[in-house]
C-alpha positions as CSV (number, residue, x, y, z in Angstrom):
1,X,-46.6,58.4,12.9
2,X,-44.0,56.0,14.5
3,X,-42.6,57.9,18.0
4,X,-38.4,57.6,18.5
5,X,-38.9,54.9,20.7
6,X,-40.6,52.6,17.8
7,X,-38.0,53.7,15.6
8,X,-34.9,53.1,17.6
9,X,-36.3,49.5,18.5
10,X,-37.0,49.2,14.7
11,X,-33.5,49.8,13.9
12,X,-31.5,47.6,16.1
13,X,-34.1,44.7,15.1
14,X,-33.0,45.9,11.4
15,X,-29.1,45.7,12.1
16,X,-29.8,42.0,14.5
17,X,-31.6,40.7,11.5
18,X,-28.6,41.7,9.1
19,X,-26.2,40.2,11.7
20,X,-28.1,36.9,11.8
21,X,-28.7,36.7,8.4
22,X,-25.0,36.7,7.9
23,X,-24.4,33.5,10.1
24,X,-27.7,31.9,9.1
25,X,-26.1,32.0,5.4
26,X,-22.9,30.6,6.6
27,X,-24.4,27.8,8.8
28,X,-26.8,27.2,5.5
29,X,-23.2,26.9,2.9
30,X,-22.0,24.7,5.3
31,X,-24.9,22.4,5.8
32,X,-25.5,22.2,2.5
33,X,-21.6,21.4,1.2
34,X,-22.1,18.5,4.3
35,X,-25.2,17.0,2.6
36,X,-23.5,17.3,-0.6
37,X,-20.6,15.5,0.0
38,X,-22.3,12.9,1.5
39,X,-24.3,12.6,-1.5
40,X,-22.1,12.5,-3.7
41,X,-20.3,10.2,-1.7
42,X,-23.3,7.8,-1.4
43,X,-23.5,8.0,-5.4
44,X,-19.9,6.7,-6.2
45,X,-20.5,4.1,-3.4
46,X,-23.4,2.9,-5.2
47,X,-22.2,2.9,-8.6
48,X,-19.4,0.4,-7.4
49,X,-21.9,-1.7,-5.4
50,X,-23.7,-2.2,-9.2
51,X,-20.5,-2.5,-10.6
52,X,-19.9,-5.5,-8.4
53,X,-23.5,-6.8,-8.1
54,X,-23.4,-6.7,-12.6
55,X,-19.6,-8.4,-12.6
56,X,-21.1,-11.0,-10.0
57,X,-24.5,-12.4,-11.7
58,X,-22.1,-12.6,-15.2
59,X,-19.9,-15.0,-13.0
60,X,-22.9,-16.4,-11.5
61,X,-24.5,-17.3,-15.2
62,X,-21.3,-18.3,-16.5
63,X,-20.6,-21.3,-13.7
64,X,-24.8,-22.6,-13.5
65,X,-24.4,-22.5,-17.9
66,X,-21.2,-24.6,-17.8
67,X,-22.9,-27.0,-14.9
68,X,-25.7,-27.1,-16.9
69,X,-23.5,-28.7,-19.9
70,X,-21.9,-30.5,-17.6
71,X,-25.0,-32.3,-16.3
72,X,-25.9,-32.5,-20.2
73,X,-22.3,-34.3,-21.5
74,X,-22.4,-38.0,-20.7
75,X,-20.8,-38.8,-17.5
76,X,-18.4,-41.3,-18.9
77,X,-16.9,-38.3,-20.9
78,X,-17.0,-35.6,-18.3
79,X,-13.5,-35.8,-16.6
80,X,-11.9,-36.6,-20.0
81,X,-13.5,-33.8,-21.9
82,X,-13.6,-31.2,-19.3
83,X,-10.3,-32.4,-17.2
84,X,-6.6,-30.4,-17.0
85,X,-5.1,-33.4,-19.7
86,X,-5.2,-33.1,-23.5
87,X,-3.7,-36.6,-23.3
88,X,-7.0,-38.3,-22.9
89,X,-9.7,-36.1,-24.8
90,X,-12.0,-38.4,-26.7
91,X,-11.6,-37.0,-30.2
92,X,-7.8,-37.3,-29.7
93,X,-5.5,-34.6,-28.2
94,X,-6.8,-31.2,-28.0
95,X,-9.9,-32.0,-29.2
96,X,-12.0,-31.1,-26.0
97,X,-12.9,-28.1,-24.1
98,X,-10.9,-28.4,-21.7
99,X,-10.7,-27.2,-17.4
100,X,-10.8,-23.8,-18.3
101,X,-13.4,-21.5,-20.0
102,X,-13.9,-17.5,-21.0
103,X,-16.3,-15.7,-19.2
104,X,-17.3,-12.6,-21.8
105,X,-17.5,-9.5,-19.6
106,X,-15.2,-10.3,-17.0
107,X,-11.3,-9.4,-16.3
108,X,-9.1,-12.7,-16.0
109,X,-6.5,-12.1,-12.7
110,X,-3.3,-12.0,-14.0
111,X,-1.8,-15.6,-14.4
112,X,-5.3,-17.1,-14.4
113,X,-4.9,-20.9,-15.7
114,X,-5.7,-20.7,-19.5
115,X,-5.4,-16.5,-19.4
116,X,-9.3,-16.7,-18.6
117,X,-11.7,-16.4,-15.8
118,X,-12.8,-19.8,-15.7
119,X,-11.7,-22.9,-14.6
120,X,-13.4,-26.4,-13.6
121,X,-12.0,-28.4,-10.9
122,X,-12.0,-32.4,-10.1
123,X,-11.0,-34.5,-7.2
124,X,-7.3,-35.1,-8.4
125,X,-4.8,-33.5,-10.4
126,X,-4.2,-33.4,-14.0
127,X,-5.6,-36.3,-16.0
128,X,-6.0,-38.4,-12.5
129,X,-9.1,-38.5,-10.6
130,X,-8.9,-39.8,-6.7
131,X,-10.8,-41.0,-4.2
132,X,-8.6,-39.9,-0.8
133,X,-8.3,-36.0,-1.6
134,X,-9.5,-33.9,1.1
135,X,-12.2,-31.8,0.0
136,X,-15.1,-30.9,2.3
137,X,-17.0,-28.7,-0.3
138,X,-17.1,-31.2,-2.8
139,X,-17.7,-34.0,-0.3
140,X,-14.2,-35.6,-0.4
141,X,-13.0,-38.1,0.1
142,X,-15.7,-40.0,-1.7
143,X,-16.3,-43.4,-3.2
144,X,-16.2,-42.3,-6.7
145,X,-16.7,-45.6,-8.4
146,X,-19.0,-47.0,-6.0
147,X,-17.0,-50.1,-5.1
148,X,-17.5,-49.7,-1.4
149,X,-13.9,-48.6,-0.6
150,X,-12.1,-45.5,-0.5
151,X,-8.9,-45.5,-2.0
152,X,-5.7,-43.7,-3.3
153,X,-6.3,-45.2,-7.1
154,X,-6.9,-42.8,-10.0
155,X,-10.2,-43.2,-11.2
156,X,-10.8,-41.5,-14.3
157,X,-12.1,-44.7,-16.3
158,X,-14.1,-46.0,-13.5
159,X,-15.9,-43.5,-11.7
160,X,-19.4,-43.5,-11.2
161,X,-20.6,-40.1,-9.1
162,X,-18.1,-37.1,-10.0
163,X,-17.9,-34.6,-8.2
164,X,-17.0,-31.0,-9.4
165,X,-16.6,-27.7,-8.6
166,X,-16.9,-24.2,-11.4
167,X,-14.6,-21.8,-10.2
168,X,-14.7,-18.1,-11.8
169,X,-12.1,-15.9,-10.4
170,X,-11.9,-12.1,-12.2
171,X,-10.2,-8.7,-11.6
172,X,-12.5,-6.0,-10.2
173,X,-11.9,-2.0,-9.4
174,X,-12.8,-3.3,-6.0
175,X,-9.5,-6.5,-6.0
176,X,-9.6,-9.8,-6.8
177,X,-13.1,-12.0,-7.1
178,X,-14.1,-15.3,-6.6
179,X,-17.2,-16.8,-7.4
180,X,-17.3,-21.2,-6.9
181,X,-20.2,-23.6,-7.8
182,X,-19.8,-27.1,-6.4
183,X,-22.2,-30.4,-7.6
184,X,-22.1,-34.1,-7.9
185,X,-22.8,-35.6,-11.1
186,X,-23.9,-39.3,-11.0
187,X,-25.4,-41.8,-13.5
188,X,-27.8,-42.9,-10.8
């Protein structure tokens, strides 16, 4: 049998422990609504980060597949088949494909040449294609037609290197994106 002593020290260890237990509960609630918000919070982060990575490799296959027909169209018929100008498609006006392209999956920023997400840009403006534009990514200026000179002369039915860039720009939860591809396509 337990003497008073035992029992009065039993007691207020009883009524600490009830104390403490309160507080440890509260202390718990709270750590635990912390973690869960920064869970949750992660989550959504990294849902948009996918988001983004997905909208990205669709821009990404959409510019190497229209380089890829690029490189595959005859280089004499690049610029006039692929340029700004209807004027000078080979098949007569209208007939080509054109400087700008749909990108299936993808958002077009309003006022987007073309009302799509792709566009394909030369050295030049419109159906002209020059020698003197300042353009580091693409190399410019550049002796497109391999004469030895660098001039201000539109060379569309001359040029022998061309280079070009793929430009896919499209509207994201997270703004505006811009995705560019830049080669030089030569007969050499």
């Amino acid at each position: 049998m337990p003497n008073p002593l035992q029992l009065r020290r039993r007691g207020r260890t009883a009524r600490r422990r009830r104390g403490v237990t309160l507080v440890e509960l509260a202390v718990v609630i709270t750590v635990l609504t912390i973690a869960l918000c920064a869970t949750t919070n992660t989550v959504v982060t990294t849902s948009a980060l996918n988001q983004q990575d997905h909208e990205t490799e669709v821009a990404r296959r959409a510019a190497e597949g229209l380089l890829e027909t690029l490189r595959n169209t005859p280089l004499a018929n690049v610029f006039k088949n692929y340029d700004s100008s209807t004027s000078d498609d080979p098949g007569g006006v209208g007939t080509a494909p054109g400087a700008t392209f749909a990108v299936p999956g993808l958002t077009p920023v309003p006022g987007a040449p073309g009302g799509v997400a792709g566009q394909i840009l030369f050295p030049g403006t419109g159906p002209t294609l020059r020698e003197d534009v300042v353009d580091a990514q693409l190399g410019m200026p550049r002796d497109l037609n391999l004469d030895g000179l660098v001039d201000a002369s539109d060379h569309a039915a001359n040029y022998r290197v061309l280079p070009v860039r793929v430009r896919v720009t499209w509207r994201s939860a997270s703004g505006r994106r811009t995705l560019e591809l830049s080669t030089l396509l030569s007969e050499l």
